[in-house]
Phi, psi and omega in degrees: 000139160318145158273138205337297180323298198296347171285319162307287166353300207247359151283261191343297163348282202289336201269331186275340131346284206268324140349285186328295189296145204241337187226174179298322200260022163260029140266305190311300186300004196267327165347302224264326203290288194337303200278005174262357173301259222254002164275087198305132181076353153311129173255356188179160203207157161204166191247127191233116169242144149254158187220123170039045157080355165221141190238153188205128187294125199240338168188156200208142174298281179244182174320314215289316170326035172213338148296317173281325173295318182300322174271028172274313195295319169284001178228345174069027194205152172156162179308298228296307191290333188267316138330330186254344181269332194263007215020033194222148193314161156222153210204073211254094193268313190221109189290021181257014173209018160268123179252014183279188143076024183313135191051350149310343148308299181338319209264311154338280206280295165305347191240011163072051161239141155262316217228149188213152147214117193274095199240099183307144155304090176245149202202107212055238193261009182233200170248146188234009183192164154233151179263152197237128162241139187225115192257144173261039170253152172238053156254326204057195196277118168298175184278285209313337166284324164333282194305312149010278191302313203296303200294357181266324177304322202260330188269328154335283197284000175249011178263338170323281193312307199295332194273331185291312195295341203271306197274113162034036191006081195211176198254200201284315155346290216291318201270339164273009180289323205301307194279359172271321184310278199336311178315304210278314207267315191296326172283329182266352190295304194300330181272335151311290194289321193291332168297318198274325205256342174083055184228189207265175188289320194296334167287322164309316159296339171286294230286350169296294174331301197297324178308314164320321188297312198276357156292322181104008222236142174277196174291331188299298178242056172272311215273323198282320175296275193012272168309327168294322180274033205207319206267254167012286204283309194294005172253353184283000000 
């Protein structure tokens, strides 16, 4: 079992997390960057939520977790997918012996991961997200990391719950809407700059942080002028 402290520890965190944050999907990514923090041998992490039957990465420690989930969504299998249909860990030490899930070693494996753990988000009886950690180690995740991941996953979804009720008191539908749209225009930002500049999405993704920084503005709308400007010029 976690020991206690560390169960405090990460109640605290998370408490402080939710405090911070001025909108939903600046809690989420504060999540995901928390949980490669404090999970030993996590190298990246994502919040993967669904709504009506569509799942979507709503916040990532970096770019590369978000290339490996997509290709779970596009095939429609995966630890991340399994985890969320079954409410139960999924617990993956090395894909290179793993045989469910065709071509996710693969994918694993081009980005120098070995080890995944997949932990649902649950609120009330069900799973409404899974938090996804993804490791270059070939071991996978000890169990103390393992129980780790579930108290952080679990104090996640009730800091989730408290935040859908906080932000602009509207309901959980409308706010995982918000956050897939946010997602959605933030995915396509990148890939308009992986065009003009011809670089990979993480470079891409770098160079939209920054611009954010150097505006004071956030990422959603740096991303959303992007796209708007962008959409403009296809139309003249």
């Amino acid at each position: 079992m976690t020991e206690g402290p560390e169960r405090d520890d990460t109640a605290a965190e998370l408490a402080a997390l939710l405090l911070s944050t001025e909108s939903f999907d600046d809690l989420l990514r504060g999540v995901a960057e928390l949980s490669v923090q404090l999970v030993a041998g996590a190298s990246t992490a994502s919040i993967t939520l669904a709504e009506r039957g569509r799942v979507i990465t709503v916040a990532t420690a970096d770019p590369l977790a978000t290339q490996i989930d997509a290709h779970q969504y596009e095939r429609g299998t995966g630890p991340c997918l399994e985890a969320l249909r079954t409410a139960s860990v999924v617990h993956v030490a090395d894909v290179r012996r793993e045989r469910r899930w065709g071509g996710f070693d693969t994918v694993m494996l081009s980005h120098n991961m070995t080890s995944v753990l997949a932990v649902p988000l649950m609120v009330r009886d069900g799973a409404v997200g899974v938090l996804n950690l993804y490791s270059r180690a070939t071991t996978g995740f000890e169990e103390r990391d393992q129980q780790l991941a579930r108290v952080l996953a679990a104090h996640a979804a009730v800091a989730l719950t408290a935040a859908l009720r906080t932000y602009d008191q509207v309901s959980l539908t409308d706010n995982l809407r918000i956050a897939l749209s946010s997602r959605s225009v933030i995915d396509q930002a990148i890939g308009i700059v992986m065009g003009r500049e011809q670089c990979s999405a993480d470079q891409a993704f770098d160079v939209l942080r920054k611009v954010s920084q150097q505006r004071n503005t956030k990422l959603r709308h740096v991303a959303a002028e992007l796209v708007m400007a962008v959409a403009r010029t296809t139309e003249r």
